[in-house]
N, CA, C and O of each residue as an XYZ file, in Angstrom:
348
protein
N       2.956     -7.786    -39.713
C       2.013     -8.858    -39.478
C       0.939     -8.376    -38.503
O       1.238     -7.825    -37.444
N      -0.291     -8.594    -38.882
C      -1.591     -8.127    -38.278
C      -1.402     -9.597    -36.583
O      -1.139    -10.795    -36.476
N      -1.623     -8.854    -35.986
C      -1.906     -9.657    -34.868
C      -3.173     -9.618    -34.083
O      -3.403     -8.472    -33.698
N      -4.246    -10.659    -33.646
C      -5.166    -10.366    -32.991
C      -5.509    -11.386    -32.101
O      -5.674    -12.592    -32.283
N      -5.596    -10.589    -30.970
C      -5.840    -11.353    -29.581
C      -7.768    -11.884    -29.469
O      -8.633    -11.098    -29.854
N      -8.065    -13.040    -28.994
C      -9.274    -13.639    -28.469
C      -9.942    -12.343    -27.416
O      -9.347    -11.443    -26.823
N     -10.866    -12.553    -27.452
C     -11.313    -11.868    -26.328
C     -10.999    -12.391    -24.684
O     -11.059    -11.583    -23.758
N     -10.664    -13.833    -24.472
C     -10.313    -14.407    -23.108
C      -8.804    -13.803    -23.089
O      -8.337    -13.633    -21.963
N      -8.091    -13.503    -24.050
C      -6.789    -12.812    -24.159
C      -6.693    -11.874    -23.545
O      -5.685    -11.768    -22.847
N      -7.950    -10.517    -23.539
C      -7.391     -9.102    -23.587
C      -8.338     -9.074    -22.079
O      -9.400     -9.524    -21.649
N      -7.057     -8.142    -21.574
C      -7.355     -7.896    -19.558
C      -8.534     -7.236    -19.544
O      -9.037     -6.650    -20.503
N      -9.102     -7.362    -18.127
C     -10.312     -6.236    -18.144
C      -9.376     -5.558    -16.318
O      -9.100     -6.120    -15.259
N      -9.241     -4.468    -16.730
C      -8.600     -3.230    -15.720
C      -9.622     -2.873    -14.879
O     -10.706     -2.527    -15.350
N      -9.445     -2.907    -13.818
C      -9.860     -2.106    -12.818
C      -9.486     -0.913    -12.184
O      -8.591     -1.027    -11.346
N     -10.022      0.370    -12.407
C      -9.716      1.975    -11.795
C     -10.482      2.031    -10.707
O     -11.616      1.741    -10.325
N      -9.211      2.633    -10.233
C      -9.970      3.324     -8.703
C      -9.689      5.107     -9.138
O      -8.704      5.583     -9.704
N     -10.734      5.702     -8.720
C     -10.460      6.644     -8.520
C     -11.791      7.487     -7.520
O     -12.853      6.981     -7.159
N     -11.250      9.014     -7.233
C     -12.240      9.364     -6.661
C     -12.988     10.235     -7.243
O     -13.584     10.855     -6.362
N     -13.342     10.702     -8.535
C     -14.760     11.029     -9.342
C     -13.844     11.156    -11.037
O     -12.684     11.343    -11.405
N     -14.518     11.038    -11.359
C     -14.909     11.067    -13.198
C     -13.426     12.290    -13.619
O     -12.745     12.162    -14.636
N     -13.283     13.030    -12.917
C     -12.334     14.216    -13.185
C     -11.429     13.522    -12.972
O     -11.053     13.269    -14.117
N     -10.672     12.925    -12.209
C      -9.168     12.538    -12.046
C      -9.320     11.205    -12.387
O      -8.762     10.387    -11.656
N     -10.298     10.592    -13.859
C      -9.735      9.681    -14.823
C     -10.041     10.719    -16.050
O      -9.887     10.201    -17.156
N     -10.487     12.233    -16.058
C      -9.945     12.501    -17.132
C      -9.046     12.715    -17.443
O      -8.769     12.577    -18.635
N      -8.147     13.152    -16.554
C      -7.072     13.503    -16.687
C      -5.517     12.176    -16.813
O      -4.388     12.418    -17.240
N      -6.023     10.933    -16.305
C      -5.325     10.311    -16.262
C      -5.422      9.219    -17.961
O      -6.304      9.118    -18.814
N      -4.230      8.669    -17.828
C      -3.952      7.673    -19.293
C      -3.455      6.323    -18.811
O      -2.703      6.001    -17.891
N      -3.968      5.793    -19.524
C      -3.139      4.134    -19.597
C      -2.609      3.710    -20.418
O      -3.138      3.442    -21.497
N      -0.815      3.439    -20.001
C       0.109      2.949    -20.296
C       0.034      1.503    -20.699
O      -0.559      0.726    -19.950
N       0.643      1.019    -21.939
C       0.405     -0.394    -22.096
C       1.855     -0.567    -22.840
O       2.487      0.060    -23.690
N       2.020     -1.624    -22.147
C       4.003     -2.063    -22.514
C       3.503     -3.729    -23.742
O       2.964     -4.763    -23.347
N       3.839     -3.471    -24.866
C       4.155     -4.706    -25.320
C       5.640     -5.122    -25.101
O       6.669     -4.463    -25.249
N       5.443     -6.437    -24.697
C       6.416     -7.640    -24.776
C       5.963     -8.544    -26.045
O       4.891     -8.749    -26.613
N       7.366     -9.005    -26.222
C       7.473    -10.551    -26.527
C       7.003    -11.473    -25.616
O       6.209    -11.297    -24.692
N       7.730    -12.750    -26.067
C       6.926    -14.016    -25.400
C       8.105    -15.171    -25.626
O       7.772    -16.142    -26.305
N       9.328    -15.134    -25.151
C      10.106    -16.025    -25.416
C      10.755    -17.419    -24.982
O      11.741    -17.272    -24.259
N      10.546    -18.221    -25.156
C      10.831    -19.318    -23.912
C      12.251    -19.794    -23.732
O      12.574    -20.658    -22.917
N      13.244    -19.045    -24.713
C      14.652    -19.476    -24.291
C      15.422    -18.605    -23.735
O      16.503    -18.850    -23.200
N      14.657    -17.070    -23.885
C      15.547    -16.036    -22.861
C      14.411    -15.003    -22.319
O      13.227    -15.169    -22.028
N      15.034    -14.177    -22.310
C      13.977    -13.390    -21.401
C      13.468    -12.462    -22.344
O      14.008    -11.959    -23.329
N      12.115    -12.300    -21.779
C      11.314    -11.272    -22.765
C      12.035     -9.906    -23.285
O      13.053     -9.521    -22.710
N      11.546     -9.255    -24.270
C      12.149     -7.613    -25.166
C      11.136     -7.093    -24.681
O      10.126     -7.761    -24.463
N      11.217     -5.804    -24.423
C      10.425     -4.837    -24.476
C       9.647     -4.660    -26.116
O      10.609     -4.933    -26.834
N       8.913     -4.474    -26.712
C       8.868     -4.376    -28.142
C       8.244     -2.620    -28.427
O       8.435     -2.160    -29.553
N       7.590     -1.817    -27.470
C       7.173     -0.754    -27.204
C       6.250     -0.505    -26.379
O       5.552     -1.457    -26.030
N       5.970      0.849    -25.820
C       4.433      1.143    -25.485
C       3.476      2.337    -26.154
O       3.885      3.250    -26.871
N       2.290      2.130    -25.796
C       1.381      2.723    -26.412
C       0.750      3.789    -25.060
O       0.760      3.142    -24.013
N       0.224      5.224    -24.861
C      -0.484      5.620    -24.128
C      -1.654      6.522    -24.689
O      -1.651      7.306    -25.638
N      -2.833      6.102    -23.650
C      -4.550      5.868    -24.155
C      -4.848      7.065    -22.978
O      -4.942      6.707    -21.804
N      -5.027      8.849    -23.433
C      -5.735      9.254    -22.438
C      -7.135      8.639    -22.053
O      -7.822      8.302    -23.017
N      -7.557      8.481    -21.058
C      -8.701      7.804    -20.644
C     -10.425      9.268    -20.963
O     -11.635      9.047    -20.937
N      -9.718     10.471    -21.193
C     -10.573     11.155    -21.104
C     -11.628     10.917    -22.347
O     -12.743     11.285    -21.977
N     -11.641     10.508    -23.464
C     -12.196     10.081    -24.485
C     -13.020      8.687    -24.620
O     -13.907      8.387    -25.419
N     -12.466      7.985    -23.636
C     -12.880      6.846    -23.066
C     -14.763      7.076    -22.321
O     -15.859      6.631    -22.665
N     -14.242      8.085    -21.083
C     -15.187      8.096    -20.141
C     -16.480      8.880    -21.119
O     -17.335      9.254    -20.316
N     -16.927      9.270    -22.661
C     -17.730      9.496    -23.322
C     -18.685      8.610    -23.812
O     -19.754      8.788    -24.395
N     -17.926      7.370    -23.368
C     -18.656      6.059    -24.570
C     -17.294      5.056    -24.740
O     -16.141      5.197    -24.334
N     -17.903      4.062    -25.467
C     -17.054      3.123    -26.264
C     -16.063      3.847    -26.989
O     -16.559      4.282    -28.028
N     -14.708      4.190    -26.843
C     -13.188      4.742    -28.135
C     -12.817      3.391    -28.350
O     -12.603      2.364    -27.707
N     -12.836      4.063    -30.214
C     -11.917      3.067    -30.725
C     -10.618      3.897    -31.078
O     -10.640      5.086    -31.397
N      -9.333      3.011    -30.964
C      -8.488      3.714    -31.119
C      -7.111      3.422    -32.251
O      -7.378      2.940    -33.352
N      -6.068      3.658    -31.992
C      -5.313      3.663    -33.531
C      -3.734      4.133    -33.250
O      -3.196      4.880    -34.067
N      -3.110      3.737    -32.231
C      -1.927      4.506    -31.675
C      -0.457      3.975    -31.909
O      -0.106      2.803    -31.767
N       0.198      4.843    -32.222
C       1.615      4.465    -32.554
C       2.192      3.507    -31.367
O       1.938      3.717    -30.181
N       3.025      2.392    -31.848
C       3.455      1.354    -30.329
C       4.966      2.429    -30.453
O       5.369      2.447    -31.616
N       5.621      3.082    -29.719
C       6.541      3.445    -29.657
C       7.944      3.146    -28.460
O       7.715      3.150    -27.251
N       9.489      2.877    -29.066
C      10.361      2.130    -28.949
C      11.415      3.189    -28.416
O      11.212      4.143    -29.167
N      12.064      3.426    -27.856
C      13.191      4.657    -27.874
C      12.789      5.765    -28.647
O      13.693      6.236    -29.338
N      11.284      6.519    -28.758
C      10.994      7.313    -29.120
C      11.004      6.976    -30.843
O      10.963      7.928    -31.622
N      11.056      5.666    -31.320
C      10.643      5.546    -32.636
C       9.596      4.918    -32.954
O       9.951      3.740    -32.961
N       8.401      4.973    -33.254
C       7.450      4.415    -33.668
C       7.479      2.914    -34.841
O       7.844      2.960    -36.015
N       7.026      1.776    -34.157
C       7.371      0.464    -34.269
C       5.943      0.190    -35.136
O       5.919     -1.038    -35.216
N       5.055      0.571    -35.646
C       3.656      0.017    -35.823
C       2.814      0.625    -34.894
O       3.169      1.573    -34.194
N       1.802      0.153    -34.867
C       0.369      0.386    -34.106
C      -0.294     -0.586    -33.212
O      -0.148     -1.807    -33.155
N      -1.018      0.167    -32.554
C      -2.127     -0.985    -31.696
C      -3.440     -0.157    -31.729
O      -3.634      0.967    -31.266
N      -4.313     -0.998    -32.402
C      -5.388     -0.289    -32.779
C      -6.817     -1.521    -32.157
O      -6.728     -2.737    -32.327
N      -7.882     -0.920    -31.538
C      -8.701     -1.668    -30.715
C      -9.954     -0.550    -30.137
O     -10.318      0.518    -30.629
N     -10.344     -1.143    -29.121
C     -11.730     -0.266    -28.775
C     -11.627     -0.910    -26.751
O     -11.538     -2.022    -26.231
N     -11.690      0.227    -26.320
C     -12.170      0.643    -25.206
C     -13.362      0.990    -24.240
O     -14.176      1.551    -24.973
N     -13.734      0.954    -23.322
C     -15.096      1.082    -22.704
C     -14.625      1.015    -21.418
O     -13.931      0.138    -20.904
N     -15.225      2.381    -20.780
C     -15.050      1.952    -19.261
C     -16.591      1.675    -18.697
O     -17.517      2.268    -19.251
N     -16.783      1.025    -17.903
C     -17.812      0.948    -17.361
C     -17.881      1.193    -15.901
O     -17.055      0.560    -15.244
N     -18.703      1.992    -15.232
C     -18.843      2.915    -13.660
C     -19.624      1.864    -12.843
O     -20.853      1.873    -12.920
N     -18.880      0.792    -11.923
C     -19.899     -0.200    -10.987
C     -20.880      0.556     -9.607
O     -22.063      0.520     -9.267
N     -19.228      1.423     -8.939
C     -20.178      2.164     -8.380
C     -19.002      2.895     -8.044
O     -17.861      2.484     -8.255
N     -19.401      4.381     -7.329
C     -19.066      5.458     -6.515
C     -18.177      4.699     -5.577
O     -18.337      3.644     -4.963
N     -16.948      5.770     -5.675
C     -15.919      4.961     -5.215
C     -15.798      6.118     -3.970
O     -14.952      5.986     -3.085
């Protein structure tokens, strides 16, 4: 089942870092959950987004959600970082 989030849905992240090089090198981790109201949430997988492809422009992307090392489906979307200022 195709799932798609609103735009008031999807987070906007804030990086700190101290120059452009040590977010190329770094990635963001994203954990899907469930959403259950009679017990406690599942893990359902995660997905990881090197950021270095990012800091070029707008990536769109296409990544396996992966579970105990088995691949569950995808999460596929588009990225943008934007630089406010010199940190």
């Amino acid at each position: 089942m195709l799932q798609k989030w609103t735009a008031a849905e999807l987070p906007e992240l804030y990086l700190r870092a101290i120059s452009a090089e040590e977010l190329r090198v770094a990635h963001l981790s994203i954990v899907l959950m469930d959403r259950d109201l009679a017990d406690a949430d599942d893990r359902m997988g995660c997905v990881t987004l090197p950021l270095a492809a990012v800091l070029a422009g707008p990536h769109a992307f296409n990544e396996p959600v992966v579970l105990d090392s088995v691949p569950h489906g995808t999460l596929a979307g588009k990225m943008t970082v934007r630089v406010s200022r010199p940190v």
